[in-house]
N, C-alpha and C positions, 0 to 999 in steps of 0.2 A: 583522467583528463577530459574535458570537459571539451563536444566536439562543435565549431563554428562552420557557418555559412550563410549568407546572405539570408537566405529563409529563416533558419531558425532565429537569426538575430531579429528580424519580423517579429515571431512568434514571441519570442522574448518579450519584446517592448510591448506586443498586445496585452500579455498577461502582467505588465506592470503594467496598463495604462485602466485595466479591467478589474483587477483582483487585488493589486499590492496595498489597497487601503486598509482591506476588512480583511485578507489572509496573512498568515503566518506562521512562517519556518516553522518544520518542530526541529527541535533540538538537542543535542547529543550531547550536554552536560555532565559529567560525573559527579554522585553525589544529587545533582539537582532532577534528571530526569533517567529513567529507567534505560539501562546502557541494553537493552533488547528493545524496544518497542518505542520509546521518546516518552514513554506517560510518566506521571509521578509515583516513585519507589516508595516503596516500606518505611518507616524511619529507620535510620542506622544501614539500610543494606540497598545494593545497587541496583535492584530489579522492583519491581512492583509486585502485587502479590498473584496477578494471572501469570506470570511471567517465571516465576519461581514456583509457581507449586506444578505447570507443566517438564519445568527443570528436569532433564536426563530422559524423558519420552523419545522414545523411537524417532525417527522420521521429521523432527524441529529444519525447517528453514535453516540455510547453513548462514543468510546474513538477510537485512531487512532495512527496507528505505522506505522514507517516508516524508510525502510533500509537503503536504501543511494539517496545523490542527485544525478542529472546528469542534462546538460544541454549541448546544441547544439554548434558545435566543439572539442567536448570533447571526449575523449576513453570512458568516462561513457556516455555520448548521445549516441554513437555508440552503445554500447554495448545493450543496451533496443532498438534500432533500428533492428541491426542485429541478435535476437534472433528471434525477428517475421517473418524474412524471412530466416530462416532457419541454420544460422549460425552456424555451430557446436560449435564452442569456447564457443562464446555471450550466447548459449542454455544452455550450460552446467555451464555456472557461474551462471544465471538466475535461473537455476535451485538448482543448489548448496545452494544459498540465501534465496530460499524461502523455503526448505529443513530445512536447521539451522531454520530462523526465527519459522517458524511455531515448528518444534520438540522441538529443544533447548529451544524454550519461550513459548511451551502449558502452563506449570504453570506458568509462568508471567500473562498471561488471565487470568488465573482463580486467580491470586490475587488480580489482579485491578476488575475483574468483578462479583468475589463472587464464580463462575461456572465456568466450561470446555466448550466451544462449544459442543451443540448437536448436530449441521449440519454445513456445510459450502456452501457459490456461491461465483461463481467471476462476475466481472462486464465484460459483455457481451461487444462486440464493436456496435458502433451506424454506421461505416463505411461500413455495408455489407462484412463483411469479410464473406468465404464461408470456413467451414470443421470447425473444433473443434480447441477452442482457443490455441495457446501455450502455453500461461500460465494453462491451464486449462487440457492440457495434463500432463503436471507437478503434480497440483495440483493433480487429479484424482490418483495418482499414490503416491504422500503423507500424503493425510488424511487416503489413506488405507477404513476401514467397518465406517468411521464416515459420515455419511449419508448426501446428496448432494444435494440441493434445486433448482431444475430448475430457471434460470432467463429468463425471453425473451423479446426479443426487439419488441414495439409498432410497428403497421401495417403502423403509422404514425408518424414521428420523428421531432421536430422542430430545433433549435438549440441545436446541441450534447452535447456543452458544459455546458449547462446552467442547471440550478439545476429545475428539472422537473419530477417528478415521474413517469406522466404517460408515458415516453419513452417505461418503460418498467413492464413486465407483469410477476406478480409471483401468483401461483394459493393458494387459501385458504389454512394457514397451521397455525399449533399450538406448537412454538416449545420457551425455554427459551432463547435461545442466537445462534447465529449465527456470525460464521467467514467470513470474507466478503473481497476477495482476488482483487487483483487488480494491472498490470506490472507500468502501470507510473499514477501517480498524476497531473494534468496538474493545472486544477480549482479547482477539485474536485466535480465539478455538478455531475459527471457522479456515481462515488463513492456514495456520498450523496444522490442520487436521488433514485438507487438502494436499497441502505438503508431504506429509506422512502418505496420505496413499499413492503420492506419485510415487515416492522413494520404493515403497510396496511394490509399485508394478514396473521396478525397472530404473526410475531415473537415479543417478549418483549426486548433484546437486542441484540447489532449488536456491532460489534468489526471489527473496519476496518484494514486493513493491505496491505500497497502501497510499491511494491520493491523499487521505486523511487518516489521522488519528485522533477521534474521538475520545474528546473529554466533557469530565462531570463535575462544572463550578461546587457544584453540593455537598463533592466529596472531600475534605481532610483537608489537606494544604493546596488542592485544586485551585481553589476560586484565586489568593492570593497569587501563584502562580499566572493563570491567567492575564488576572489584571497587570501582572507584570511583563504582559508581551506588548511592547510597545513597537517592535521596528518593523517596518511594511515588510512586507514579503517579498524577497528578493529571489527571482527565477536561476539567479545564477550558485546558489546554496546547494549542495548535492546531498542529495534526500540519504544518502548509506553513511554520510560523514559528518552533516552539517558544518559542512568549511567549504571556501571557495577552492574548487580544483582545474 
């Protein structure tokens, strides 16, 4: 259930009045879009192919939401672009987003999951970025006293994208559920893999949550897809369900 108050109704209306042109939903279709992730599946089968060959790995995200798509060309590519270098606009939608998602749908988690998160990480970049993540400036400043799980990138990194736990290093911890943040979806190794080493060092579930997922008009039945997203982006769409709750 989706939670209200004055403020986030604000918040609401800023991110229609900002973003609901050039963003939108992803979508929870069966048959149409990858019932893990929102992307386009294989033909014939309900996952897409990052999605199914990680299938039965240790440590998978126990459920996964996600706010809008974007892909390359687009004012929504741009926009998850330019929030990472600095962008005032892009910062402040970016931020808006994960604001709603997380506030407005804490009780969404806790009814698909049983529980509230008791901590939250986000997924660290495998690029060497140097200073504190942007997304994670955000987040530090929205979860507020709910307590924050160090993630850290391996001394040794192989391919970024590929679903591999040891990338990254979380120290022993004992905790029932974890929120697990994250700006763009690409593969989702990177998400997944993080996931897997919380479960490693302690935590029992993981709730993932991606402001975007990253699409490629280039690929297969991609680009028709796309072109077929016509309805603005409505803030009140819950990123774990895509239906109004």
């Amino acid at each position: 259930m989706v939670t209200r108050s004055p403020a986030l109704d604000a918040l609401r209306d800023l991110i229609g009045s900002t973003g609901s042109l050039f963003l939108r939903n992803a979508r929870w279709v069966p048959g149409v879009t990858c019932s893990i992730c929102t992307g386009i599946p294989n033909p014939g089968y309900p996952t897409c192919y990052r999605c199914a060959e990680r299938a039965g790995s240790a440590g998978l995200a126990d459920r996964l939401g996600f706010v809008t798509y974007a892909w390359p060309g687009a004012q929504s590519g741009q926009t998850m672009h330019a929030y990472k270098r600095g962008g005032a606009t892009s910062y402040q939608l970016v931020s808006s987003l994960l604001t709603y998602a997380v506030v407005a749908r804490w009780n969404c988690i806790a009814d698909r999951a049983g529980t509230h998160p008791d901590a939250w990480a986000y997924v660290p970049s495998l690029s060497g970025r140097q200073g504190t993540h942007p997304l994670a400036r955000v987040a530090f400043q929205v979860m507020g006293r709910v307590p924050h799980v160090p993630v850290r990138v391996s001394e040794t990194v192989g391919d970024p994208r590929s679903f591999n736990p040891a990338h990254f290093v979380v120290s022993p911890i004992s905790l029932r559920h974890v929120l697990l943040l994250e700006d763009t979806w690409v593969g989702g190794g990177r998400l997944q893999s993080v996931s897997a080493a919380l479960k490693a060092a302690g935590v029992h579930q993981v709730t993932g949550l991606s402001m975007a997922r990253w699409l490629d008009p280039n690929r297969g039945t991609t680009k028709p897809f796309v072109e077929g997203l016509g309805e603005n982006f409505d803030p009140n769409v819950c990123p774990y369900t895509g239906a109004h709750c």
